[in-house]
TITINU-482408 format. One record per residue (C-alpha): residue in three letters; x, y, z. Coordinates in pm, whole numbers, plus 50000, padded with zeros to 5 digits. Layout:
BEGIN
alaXYZ ...
//
This chain:
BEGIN
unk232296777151807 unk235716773752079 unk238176754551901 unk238766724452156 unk241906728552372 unk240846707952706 unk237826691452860 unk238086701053222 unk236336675553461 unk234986697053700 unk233636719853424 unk231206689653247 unk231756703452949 unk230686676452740 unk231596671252358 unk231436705252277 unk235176724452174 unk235996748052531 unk239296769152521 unk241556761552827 unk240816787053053 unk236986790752924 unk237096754753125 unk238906771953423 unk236746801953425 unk233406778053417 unk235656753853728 unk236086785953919 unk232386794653925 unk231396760154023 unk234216760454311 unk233056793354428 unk229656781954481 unk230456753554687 unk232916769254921 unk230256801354917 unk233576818754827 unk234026839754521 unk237466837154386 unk239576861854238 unk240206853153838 unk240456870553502 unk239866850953187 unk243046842952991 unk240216848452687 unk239586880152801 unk243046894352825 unk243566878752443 unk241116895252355 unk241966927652511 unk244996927552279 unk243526943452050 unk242956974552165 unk245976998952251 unk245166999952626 unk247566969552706 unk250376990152555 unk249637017052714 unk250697005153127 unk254207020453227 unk256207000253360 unk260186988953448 unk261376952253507 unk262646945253852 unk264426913154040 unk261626922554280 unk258206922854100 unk259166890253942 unk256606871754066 unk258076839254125 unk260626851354420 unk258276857454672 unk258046835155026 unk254916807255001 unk252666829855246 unk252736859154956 unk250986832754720 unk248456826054962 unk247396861455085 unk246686866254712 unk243746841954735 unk241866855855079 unk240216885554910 unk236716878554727 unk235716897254447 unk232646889654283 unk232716865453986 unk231936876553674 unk231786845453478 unk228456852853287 unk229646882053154 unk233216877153072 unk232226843352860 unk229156862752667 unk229956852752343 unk228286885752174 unk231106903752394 unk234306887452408 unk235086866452097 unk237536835152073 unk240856847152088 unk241546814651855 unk239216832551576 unk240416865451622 unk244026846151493 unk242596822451286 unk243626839350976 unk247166841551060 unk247496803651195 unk245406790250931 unk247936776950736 unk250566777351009 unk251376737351072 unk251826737950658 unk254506765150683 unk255986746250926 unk255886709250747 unk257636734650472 unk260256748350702 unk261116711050805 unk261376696850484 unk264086667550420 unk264526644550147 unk264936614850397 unk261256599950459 unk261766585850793 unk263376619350983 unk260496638850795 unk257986614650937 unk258976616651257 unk259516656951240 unk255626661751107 unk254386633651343 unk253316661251635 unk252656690451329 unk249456673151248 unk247026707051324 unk245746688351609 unk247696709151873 unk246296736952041 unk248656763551901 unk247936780952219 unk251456800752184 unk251196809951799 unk247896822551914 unk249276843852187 unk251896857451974 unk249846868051663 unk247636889651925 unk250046906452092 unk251816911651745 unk248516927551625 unk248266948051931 unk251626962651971 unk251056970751545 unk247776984051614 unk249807006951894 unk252537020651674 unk251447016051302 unk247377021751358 unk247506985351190 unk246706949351304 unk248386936051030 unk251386910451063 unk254826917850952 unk256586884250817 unk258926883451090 unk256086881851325 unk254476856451162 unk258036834651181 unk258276843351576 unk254486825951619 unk256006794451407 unk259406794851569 unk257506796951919 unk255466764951795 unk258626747051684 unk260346754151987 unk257286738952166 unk257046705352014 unk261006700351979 unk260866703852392 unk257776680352391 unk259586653652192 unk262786653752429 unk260236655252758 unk258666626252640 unk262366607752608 unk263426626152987 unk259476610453119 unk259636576652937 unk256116590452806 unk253766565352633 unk251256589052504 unk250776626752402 unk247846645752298 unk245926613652263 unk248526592852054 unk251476572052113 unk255206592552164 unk257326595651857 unk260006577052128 unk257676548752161 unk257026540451804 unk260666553451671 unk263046546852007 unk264546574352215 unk267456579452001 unk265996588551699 unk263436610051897 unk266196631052062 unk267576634951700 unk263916645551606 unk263636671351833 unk267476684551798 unk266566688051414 unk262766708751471 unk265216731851712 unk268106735451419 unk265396742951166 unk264076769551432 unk267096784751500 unk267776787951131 unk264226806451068 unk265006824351368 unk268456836151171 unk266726848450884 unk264596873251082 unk267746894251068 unk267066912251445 unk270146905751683 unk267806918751932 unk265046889651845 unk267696866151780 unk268846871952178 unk265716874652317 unk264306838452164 unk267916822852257 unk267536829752623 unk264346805352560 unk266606773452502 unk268556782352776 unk265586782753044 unk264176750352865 unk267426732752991 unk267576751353376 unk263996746953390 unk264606704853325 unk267536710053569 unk265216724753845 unk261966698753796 unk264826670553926 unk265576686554254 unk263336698754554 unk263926723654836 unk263056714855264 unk262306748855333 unk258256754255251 unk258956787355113 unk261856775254914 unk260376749254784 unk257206777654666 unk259406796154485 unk261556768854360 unk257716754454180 unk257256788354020 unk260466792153887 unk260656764453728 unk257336766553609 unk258446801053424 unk261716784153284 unk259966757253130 unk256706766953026 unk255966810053005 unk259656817152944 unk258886808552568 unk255326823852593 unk257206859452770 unk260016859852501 unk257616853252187 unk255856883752309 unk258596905152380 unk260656894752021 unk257396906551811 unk257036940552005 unk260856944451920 unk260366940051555 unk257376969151555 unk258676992651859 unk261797004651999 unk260637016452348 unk261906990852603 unk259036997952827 unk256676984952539 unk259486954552542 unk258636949152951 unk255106950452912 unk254766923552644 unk257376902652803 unk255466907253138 unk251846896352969 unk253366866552837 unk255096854753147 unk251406858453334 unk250056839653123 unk252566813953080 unk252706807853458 unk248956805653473 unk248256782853249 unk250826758453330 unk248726762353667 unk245806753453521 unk247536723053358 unk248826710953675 unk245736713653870 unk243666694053550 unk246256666953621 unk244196656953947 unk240536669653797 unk240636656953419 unk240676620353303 unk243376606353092 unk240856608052786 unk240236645752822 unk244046653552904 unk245616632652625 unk247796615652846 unk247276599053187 unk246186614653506 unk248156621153782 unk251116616353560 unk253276641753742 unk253076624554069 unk254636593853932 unk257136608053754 unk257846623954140 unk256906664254076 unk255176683454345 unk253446708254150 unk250876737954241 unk247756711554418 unk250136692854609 unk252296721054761 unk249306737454901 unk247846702955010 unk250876698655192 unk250106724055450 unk247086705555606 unk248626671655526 unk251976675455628 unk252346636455564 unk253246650255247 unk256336668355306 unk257926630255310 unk256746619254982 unk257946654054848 unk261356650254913 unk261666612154820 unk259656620654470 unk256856595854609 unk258876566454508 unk257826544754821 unk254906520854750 unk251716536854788 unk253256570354755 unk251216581154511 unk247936566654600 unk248146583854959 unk249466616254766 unk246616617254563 unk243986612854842 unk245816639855048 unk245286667454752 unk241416657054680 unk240706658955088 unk242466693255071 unk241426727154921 unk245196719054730 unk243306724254374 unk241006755154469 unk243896770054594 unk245776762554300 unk243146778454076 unk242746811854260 unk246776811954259 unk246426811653840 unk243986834553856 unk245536862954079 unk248576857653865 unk246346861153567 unk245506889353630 unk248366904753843 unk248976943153685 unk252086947653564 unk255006968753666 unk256556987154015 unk252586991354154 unk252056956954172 unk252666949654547 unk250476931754801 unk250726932755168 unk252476898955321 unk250586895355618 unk251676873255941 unk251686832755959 unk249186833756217 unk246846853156032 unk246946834255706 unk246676802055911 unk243096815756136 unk242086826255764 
//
């Protein structure tokens, strides 16, 4: 049985639990039928599960300004989706064959929101209320997950073990912490009424005390994060508190230029959402392996899969009700963010270009935006962009051809 992560709309998936991106796999299959297109993806599953076998350590590979993937011109994003490959849903989501990536984990995060309600013990009841309010077990644990596998597969690598080392174990919490402590101050930033199906800690305890909330979960992390006792971890996971704030930084401002504006969306996507994912990965390799290029290549994994799934999250903004999302739809076009669906939208409807740059605060704005994205191939596009990314190989080899305007616009 999946554990339940997030009922996609387009994927009908009914009461029973689906995993993310088994709901993104099943959406691409049903897209690529009905544009008699099949798109280019790899299961997010998949590559979990591939983590535990030594071949994803195995990839040489050096970091580059250049193959980061996020400072590329808007055309580069969309020659990535013109090449069909034949889908391979049936046999990637076999359950006999590839196994939940949340079960392969499950005995290192069973009793991980526990450890957690530990680390953040106080003696004064309300702060501890409102620090265990979001550490309920109900969360997806998506990153913990992520960073237990590659933790077992970089072991598995240099040890012949898939066992955790405590320190690993910490960086999955720590990741988790880190998580929730930026939820709690987004939801202050947002003025956010709901999250993962309940009401905000801000709403029921005010903003102040929320901001407090999430300043203490990121003290508390930061001291775990101390007793590791790995300068080299302690730098890495730093850097993610310092993209958390540039990332919020970027998300208020917008760029004219089309291509700008591309990589501007991408960007920020990595600061705020697969920076933490990319660093988690990267500080448990560090604790097992000393060879930088094993450093890159977890690093590299994480930050795929970061930027695809955040992807996938903006796209189920405009496919998934409120009830399956946890929080209401189309929330991201009122709070004025131009994410993956409506950038692409915005090249057959270049109405849009307007509403971009005044955030859609005009009356109607985000009515009209929303029609313009569903009449466009905006969220198609946007899922073949997570899943070239997804599965985008690592390293100096992966370049693609950019070809001319004109020929991406007769495509």
């Amino acid at each position: 049985m999946a554990v339940a992560v997030r009922q996609c709309g387009l994927c009908r998936a009914g009461n029973h639990g689906v995993t993310l991106l088994t709901a993104l796999c099943a959406q691409f299959s049903r897209l690529a039928a009905r544009a008699s297109v099949s798109p280019r993806w790899l299961s997010l599953s998949a590559t979990a599960q591939s983590l535990s076998t030594s071949q994803v350590i195995s990839r040489k590979t050096q970091m580059t300004p250049d193959s980061l993937f996020f400072r590329k011109p808007y055309f580069y994003y969309r020659s990535l989706l013109t090449t069909p490959n034949a889908c391979c849903y049936n046999k990637v989501h076999d359950e006999k064959q590839k196994p939940d990536p949340f079960k392969l984990a499950q005995k290192d995060l069973q009793d991980l929101y526990e450890d957690i309600k530990k680390e953040l013990f106080v003696s004064k009841a309300e702060l501890k209320c409102l620090c265990d309010y979001y550490f309920d077990g109900k969360g997806k644990a998506l990153r913990p997950m992520i960073v237990v596998l590659m933790a077992r597969a970089c072991n598995f690598h240099s040890n012949k073990t898939r066992e955790l080392l405590p320190g690993q174990r910490s960086i999955a919490m720590i990741s988790e912490m880190i998580h929730t402590a930026s939820l709690v101050h987004d939801d202050v930033i947002d003025g956010s009424c709901t999250r993962r199906g309940k009401t905000t800690v801000n709403e029921i305890w005010g903003e102040r005390k929320a901001i407090l909330a999430g300043d203490f979960i990121l003290s508390v992390a930061s001291m775990a994060l101390a007793r590791i006792g790995n300068n080299s971890v302690v730098s890495v996971l730093s850097q993610v508190i310092e993209d958390l704030v540039r990332g919020e930084f970027m998300q208020l401002g917008s760029k004219e230029n089309e291509n700008e504006r591309f990589k501007h969306y991408l960007e920020k996507t990595f600061k705020k959402t697969a920076s933490l994912i990319a660093n988690s990965c990267k500080a448990v390799s560090i604790l097992v392996n000393s060879d930088p290029e094993v450093h890159e290549i977890a690093f590299q994994y994480g930050r795929n899969v970061g930027i695809a799934f955040q992807l996938v999250d903006d796209m189920l903004d405009f496919t998934s009700s409120a009830n399956q999302l946890g929080k209401p739809s189309a929330a991201d076009l009122r709070l004025g963010l131009a994410t993956g669906p409506v950038l692409f939208a915005c090249q057959q409807f270049p109405e849009l270009h307007a509403m971009i740059m005044r955030r859609f605060s005009s009356a109607g704005d985000v009515e009209r935006a929303w029609q313009y994205v569903m009449q466009s191939d905006g969220v198609q596009q946007t899922s073949y962009l997570a899943s070239a990314i997804a599965k985008k190989p690592y390293g100096r080899s992966a370049n693609y051809a950019l070809p001319r305007r004109e020929t991406l616009l007769c495509s």
